[in-house]
C-alpha positions, 0 to 999 in steps of 0.5 A: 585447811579446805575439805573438798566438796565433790559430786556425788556417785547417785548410781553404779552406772553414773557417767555424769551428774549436773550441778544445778544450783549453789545454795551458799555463796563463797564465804558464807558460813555454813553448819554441819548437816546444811545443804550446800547443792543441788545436783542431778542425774539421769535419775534423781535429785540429790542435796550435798550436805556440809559434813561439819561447821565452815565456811563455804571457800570457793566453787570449782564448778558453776551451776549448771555444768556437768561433770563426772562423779568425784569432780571437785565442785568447790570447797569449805574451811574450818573457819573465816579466819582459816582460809 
């Protein structure tokens, strides 16, 4: 099953965050705790942390595009064999 990777919400007043780098590639492997992004607001910089081990399945969003909070940035599997 692919867990959903989402933008965070980086303030109460996000209208908007940019994507601004993968660190992973798809189909790469990843641990629980791993940076996975880059995002960006008006305000801050942000990693988006892998919440357990998987394999980074595929990317909804590139980098470089803007995109509200909760918009689906990509997704990670359980395993290589399980996507």
């Amino acid at each position: 099953m692919v867990q959903a990777i989402r933008m965070p919400m980086m303030g109460n007043t996000m209208e908007s965050g940019l994507l601004a780098e993968w660190r992973v590639a798809a189909g790469e492997d990843v641990e629980a705790d791993d940076v996975v992004a880059v995002v960006e607001s008006e305000k801050a910089a942000a990693d988006v942390v892998a919440d357990r081990d998987g394999v980074l399945a595929r990317f909804d969003v590139g980098a470089g595009e803007e995109v509200p909070p909760g918009t689906l940035l990509g997704g990670r599997g359980g395993t290589a064999n399980g996507l």
